[in-house]
C-alpha positions as CSV (number, residue, x, y, z in Angstrom):
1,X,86.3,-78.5,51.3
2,X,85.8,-75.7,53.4
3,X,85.0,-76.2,57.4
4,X,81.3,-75.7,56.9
5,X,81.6,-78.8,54.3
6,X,83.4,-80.8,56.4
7,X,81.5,-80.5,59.3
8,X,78.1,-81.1,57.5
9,X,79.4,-83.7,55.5
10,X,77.0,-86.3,55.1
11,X,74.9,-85.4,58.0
12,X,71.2,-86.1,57.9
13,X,70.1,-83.0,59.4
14,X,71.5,-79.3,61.6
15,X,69.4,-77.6,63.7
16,X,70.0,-75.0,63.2
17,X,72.4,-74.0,59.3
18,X,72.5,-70.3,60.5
19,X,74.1,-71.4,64.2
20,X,76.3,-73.6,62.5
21,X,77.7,-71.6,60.1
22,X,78.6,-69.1,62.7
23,X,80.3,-71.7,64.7
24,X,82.5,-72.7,61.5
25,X,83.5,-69.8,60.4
26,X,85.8,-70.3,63.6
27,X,86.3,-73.7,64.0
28,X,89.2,-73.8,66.1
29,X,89.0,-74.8,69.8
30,X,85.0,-75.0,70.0
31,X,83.9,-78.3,71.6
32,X,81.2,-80.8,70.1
33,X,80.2,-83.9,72.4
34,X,78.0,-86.9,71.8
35,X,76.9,-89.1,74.4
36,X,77.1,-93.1,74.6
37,X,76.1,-95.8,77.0
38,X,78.5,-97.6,77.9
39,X,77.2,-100.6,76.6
40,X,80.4,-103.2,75.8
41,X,81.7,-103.1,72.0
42,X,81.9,-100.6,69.4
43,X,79.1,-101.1,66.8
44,X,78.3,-99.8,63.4
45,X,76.2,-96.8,65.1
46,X,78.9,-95.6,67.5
47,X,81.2,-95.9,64.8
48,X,78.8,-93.7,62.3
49,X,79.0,-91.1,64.7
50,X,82.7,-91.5,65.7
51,X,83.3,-90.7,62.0
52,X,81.3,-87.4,62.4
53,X,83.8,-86.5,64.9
54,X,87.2,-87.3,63.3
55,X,85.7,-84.8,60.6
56,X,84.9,-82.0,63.6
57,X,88.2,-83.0,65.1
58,X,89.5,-82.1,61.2
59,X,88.0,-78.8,61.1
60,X,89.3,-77.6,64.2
61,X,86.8,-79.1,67.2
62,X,88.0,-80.6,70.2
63,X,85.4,-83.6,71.6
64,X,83.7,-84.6,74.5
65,X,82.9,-87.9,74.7
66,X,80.1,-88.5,77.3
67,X,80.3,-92.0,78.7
68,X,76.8,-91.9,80.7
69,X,77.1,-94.3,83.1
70,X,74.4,-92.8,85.3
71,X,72.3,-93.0,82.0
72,X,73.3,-96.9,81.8
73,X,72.2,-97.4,85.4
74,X,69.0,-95.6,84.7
75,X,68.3,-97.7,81.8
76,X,68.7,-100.9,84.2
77,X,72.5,-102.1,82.2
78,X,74.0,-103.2,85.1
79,X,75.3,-102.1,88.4
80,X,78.0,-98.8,88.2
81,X,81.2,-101.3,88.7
82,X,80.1,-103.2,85.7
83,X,79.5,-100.4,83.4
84,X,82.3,-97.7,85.0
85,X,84.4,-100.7,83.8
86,X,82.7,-101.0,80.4
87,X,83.0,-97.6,79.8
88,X,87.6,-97.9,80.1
89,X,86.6,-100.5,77.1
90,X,84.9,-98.4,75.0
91,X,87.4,-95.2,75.5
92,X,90.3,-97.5,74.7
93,X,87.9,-98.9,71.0
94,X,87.4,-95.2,70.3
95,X,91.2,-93.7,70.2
96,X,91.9,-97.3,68.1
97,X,89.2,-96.2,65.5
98,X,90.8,-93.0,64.9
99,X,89.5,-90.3,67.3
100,X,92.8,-88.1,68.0
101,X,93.3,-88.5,71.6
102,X,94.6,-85.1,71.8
103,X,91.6,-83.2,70.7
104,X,89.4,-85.8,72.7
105,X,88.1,-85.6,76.6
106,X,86.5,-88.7,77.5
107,X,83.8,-87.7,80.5
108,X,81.7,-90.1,82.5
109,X,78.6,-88.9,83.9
110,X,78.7,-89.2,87.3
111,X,81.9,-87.0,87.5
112,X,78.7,-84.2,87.5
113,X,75.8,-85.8,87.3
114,X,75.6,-86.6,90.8
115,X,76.2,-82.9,91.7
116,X,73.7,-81.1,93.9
117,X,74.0,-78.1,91.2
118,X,73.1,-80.5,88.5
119,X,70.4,-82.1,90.8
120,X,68.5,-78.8,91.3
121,X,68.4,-78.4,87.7
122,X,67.2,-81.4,87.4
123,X,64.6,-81.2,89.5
124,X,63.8,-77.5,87.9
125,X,63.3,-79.3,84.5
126,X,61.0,-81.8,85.4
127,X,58.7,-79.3,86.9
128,X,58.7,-77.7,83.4
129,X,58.3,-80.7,81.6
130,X,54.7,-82.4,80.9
131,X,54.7,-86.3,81.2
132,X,53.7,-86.6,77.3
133,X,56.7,-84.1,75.9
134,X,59.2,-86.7,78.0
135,X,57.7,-89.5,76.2
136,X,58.3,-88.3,73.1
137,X,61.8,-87.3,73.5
138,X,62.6,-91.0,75.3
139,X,63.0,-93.9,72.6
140,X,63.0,-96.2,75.6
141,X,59.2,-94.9,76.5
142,X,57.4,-95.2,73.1
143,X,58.4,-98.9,73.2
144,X,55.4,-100.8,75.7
145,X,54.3,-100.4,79.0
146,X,57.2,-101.3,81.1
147,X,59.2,-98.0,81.2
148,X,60.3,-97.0,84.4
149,X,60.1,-93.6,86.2
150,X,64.0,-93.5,85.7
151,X,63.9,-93.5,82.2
152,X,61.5,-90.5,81.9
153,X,64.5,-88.5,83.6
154,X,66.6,-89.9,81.2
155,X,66.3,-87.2,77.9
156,X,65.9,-84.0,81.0
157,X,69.6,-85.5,82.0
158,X,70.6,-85.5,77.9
159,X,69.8,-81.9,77.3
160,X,71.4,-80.6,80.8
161,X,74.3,-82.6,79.6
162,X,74.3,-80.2,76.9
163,X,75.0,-77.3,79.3
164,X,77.0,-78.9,82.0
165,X,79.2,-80.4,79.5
166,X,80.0,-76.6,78.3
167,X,79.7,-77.5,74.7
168,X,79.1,-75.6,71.3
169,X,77.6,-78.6,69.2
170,X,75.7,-81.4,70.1
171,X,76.1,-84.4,67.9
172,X,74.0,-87.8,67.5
173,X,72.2,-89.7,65.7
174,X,68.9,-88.7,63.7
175,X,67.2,-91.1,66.7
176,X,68.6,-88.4,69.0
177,X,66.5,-85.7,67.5
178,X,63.7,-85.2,69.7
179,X,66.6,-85.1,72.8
180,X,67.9,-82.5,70.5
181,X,64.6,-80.6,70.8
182,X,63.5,-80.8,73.9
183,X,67.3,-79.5,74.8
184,X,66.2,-76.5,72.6
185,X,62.8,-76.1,74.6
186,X,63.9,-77.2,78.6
187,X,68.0,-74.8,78.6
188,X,66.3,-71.5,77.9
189,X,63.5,-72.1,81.0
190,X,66.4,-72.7,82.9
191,X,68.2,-69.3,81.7
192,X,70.7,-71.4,79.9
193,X,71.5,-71.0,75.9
194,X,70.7,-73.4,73.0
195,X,73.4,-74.9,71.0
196,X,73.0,-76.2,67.4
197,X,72.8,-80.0,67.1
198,X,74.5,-82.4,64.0
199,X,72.3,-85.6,63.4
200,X,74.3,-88.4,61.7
201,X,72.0,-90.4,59.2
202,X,70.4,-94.4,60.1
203,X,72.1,-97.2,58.3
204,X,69.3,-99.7,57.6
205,X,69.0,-103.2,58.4
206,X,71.3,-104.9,57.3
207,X,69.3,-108.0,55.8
208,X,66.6,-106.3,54.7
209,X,67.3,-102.6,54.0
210,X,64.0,-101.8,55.9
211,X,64.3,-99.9,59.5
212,X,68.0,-99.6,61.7
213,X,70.4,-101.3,62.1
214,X,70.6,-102.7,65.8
215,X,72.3,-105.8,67.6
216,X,69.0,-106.1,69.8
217,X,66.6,-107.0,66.9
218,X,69.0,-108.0,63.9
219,X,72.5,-108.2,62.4
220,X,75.3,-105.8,63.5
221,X,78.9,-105.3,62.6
222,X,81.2,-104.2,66.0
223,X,84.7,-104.6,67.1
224,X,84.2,-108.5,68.0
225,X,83.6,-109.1,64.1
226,X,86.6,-111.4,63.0
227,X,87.4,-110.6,58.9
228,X,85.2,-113.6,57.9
229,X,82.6,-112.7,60.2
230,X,82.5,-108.8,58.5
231,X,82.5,-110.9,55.1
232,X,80.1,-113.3,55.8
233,X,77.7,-110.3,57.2
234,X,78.6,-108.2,53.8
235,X,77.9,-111.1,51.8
236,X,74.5,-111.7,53.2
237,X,73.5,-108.1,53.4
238,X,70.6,-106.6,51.3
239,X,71.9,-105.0,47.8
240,X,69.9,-104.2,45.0
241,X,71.8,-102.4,42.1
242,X,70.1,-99.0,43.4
243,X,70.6,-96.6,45.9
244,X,66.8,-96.1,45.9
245,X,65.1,-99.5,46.0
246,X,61.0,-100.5,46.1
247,X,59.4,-100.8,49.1
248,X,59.2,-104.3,50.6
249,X,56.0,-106.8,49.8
250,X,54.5,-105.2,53.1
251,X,54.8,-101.7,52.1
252,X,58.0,-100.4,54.3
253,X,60.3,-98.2,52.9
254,X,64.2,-99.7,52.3
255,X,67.7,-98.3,51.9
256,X,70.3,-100.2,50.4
257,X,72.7,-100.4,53.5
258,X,75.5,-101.4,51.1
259,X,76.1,-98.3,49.6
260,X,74.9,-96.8,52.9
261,X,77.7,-98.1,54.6
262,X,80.0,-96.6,51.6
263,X,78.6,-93.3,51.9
264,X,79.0,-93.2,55.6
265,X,81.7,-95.2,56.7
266,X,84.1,-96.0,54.2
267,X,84.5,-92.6,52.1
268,X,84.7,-90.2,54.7
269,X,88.0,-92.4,56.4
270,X,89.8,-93.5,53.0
271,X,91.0,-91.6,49.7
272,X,90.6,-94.2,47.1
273,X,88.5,-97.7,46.8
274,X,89.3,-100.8,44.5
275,X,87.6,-103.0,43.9
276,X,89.2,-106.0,43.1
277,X,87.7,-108.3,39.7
278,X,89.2,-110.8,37.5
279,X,90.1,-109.3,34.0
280,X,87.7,-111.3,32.2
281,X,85.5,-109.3,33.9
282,X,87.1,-105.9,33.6
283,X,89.6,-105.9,35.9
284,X,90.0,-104.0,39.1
285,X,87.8,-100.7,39.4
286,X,89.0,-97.6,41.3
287,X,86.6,-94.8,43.3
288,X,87.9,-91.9,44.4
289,X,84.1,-90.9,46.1
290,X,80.9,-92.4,46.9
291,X,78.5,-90.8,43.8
292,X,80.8,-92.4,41.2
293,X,81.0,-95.6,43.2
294,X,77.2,-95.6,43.3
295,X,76.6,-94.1,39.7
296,X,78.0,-97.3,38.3
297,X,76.2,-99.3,40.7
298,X,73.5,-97.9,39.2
299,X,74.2,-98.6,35.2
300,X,75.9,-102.2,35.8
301,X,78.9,-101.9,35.6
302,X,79.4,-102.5,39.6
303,X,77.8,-105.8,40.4
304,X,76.4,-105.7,43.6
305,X,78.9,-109.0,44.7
306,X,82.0,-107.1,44.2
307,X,80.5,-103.8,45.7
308,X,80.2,-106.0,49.0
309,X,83.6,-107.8,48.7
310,X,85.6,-104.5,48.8
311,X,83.3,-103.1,51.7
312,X,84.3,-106.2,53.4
313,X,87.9,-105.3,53.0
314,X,86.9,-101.7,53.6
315,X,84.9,-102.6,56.7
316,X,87.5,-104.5,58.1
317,X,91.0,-102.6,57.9
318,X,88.7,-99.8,59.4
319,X,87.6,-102.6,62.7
320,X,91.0,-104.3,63.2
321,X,92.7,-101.5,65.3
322,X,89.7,-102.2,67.8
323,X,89.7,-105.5,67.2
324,X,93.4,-106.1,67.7
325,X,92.8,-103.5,71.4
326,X,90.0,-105.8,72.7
327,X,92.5,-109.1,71.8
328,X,95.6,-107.6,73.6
């Protein structure tokens, strides 16, 4: 796999191939940086894009990792103690799930955030920005009729991150997309360049393959997950024998977050899968990638209730570092 493979590999979208491409034809010492709130435990999402990274930090990338505190305090998630504090947590989860600390600067906001420099530009952003185009970049926004004034800064302070954070690739989740763009729109008004931007697919709901994933409005996995709570999850979790199931009785699209998780999670960080079955029922399988994994799904000859009992045992030997650094 070549660095351009390994960098896109299983992303959902790049904006844009052709910056990309130019940025992996010389991988080596170029800087990509997501963003988090610190917000307490690793979950599935931060570990979807954490994943994303350990492959940039294998093609040569070093990583920032953005703990936004003044983010957090702008989204009302406690007072700066509380989440400067959450924020040592989370550093400490991420080097346990595999992130090389070498290749890895952990940054909180306010470190420049809180800069008159950055300030000014601020301020120059939002007089360039319409009310409506920092609604649609602000997840927070579209969600009722409670936002605050804060949280409309909140995407102007993502994209200047961008710049201020002096990095060549910006990396999140597909949710993050309109940030993305409005990066793209806001840094050259400000005499500042673009930068290319990696989006990291959604794993669906976990019950009911319809929507994302989220601890605030369903079933997660994190770093807090004993192994029988990961197999108890896995067990319940939505999987038809297909990666391409019907639409649900109302109409809504679904994934299957099974093989989802798989695809995402499991393959990128391990060589080889077995799944584990009695020999009066074949015997033990072995995957060495997702498609065949998925193909036999597919045809029956993978039932869906040993694909979720080896993703349990996937799942978890991928948690326990974290878990066993938030017991110590």
């Amino acid at each position: 796999m070549d660095a351009y493979e390994l960098i896109t590999r299983n992303a959902a979208e790049v904006v844009t191939e052709e910056e990309l491409e130019e940025l992996a034809d010389d991988p080596e010492g170029k800087r990509a940086y997501v963003g988090y709130e610190p917000s307490g435990v690793l979950h599935i999402g931060h570990m979807l894009t954490a994943t994303k990274l350990i492959d940039l930090q294998e093609a040569g990338f070093d990583v920032t990792v953005l703990l936004a505190d003044v983010h957090a305090y702008l989204n009302d998630k406690g007072t700066f103690a509380e989440i400067r504090e959450t924020a040592d947590r989370m550093q400490e989860q991420f080097i346990a799930y595999g992130l090389d600390e070498s290749q890895t600067e952990f940054v909180l906001g306010s470190e420049f955030q809180l800069d008159e420099e950055y300030t000014l530009d601020l301020h120059a952003a939002e007089l360039e920005t319409t009310l409506s185009r920092a609604k649609r970049a602000m997840a927070e926004i579209a969600r009722g009729d409670h936002a605050k004034v804060s949280q409309m800064v909140y995407p102007l302070m993502q994209a200047l991150d961008i710049e201020y954070l002096d990095v060549d690739l910006a990396v999140g989740g597909l949710d993050q997309r309109k940030v993305h763009m409005l990066a793209r729109e806001t840094l050259p008004e400000l005499d500042y360049d673009v930068r290319p931007a990696l989006h990291t697919p959604i794993i669906a709901d976990l019950s009911s393959g319809v929507g994302k994933m989220a601890s605030s409005s369903g079933v997660t996995i994190s770093m807090e997950d004993s192994e029988d709570d990961i197999e108890a999850k896995i067990n319940d979790a939505y999987c038809p024998p297909t990666a391409d199931p019907d639409p649900d009785g109302d109409g809504n699209e679904r994934e299957n977050p099974v093989l989802q998780l798989f695809q995402y999670h499991v393959f990128p960080r391990v060589n080889t899968v077995v799944v584990e079955r009695p020999e009066e029922y074949g015997g033990d399988l072995e995957y060495d990638g997702y498609e065949t994994l998925e193909a036999d799904l597919e045809s029956g000859e993978l039932h869906p209730m040993d694909a979720k009992s080896a993703l349990a045992a996937e799942l978890n030997a991928l948690i326990e570092p974290g878990r066993e650094q938030l017991n110590a």
